[in-house]
C-alpha positions in Angstrom: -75.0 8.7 -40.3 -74.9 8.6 -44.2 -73.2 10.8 -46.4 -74.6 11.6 -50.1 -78.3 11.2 -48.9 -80.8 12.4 -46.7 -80.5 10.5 -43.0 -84.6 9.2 -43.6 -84.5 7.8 -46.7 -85.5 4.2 -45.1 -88.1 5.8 -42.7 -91.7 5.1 -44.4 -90.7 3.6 -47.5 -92.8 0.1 -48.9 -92.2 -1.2 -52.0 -94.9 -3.5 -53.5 -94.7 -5.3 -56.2 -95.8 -4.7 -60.1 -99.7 -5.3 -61.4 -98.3 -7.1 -64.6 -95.2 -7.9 -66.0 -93.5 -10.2 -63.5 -93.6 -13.8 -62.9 -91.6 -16.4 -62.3 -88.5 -17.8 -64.1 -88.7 -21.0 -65.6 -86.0 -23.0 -63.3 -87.0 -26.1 -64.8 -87.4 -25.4 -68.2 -90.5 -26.9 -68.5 -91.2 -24.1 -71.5 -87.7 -24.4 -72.5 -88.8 -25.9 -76.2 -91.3 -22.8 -76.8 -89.0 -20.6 -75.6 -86.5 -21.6 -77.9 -88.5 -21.5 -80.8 -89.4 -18.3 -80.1 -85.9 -16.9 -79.9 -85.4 -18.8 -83.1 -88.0 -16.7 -84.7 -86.7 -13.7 -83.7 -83.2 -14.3 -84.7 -84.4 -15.2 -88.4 -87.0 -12.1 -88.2 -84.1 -9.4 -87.0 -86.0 -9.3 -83.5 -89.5 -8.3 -85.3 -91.5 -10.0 -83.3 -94.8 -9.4 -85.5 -94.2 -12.8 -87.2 -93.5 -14.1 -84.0 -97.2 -14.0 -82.4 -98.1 -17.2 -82.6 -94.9 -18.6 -81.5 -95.2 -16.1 -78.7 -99.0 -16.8 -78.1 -98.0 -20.9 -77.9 -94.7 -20.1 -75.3 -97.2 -17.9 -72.9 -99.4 -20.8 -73.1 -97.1 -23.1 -72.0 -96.2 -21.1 -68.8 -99.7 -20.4 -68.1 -100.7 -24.1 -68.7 -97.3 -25.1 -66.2 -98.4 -22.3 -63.7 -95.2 -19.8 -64.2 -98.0 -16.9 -65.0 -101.1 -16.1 -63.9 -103.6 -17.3 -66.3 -105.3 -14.4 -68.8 -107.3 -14.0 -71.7 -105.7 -13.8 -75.1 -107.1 -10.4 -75.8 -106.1 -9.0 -72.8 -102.6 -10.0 -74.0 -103.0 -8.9 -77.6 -103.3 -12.3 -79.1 -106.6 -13.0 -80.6 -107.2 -13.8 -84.1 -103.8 -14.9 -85.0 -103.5 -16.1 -88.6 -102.3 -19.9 -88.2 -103.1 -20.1 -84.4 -103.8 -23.7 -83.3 -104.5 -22.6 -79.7 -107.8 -21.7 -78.0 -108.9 -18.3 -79.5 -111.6 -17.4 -76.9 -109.3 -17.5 -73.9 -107.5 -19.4 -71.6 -110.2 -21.1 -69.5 -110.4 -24.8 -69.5 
């Protein structure tokens, strides 16, 4: 018996997991360098991350490139064009 609920709360419920937005965390810091500099960005920009992008663009890069995210193109994540980019503009494929 439980008290403060109904009794089937448990009965027929799945959970499944999100379409975007969750990946795994970087154990090993293999992206510990771009992460930093990212957070260093943020810090000096008072968390606007708008002169962050390409800093952002380069760390998301990295954990594509070392397999802690699903591989996507940059203008499905909002990062084409960037002024000062030295990564792959058309995508992510190699």
């Amino acid at each position: 018996m439980s008290f403060g609920r109904p009794p089937s709360i448990n009965v027929g419920f799945k959970t499944s997991p999100p379409d975007r937005g969750s990946f795994p965390l970087d154990h090993e810091g293999e992206c510990k360098e771009q992460m930093m500099q990212y957070m260093d960005c943020l810090r000096k920009n008072s968390s606007a991350s708008t002169p962050c992008r390409v800093v952002s663009k380069q760390y998301l890069d990295c954990r594509m490139t070392k397999g802690l995210m699903e591989r996507d193109e940059w203008k499905n994540l909002g990062l084409t064009n960037l002024e000062g980019d030295s990564t792959d503009s058309k995508g992510t494929s190699s």
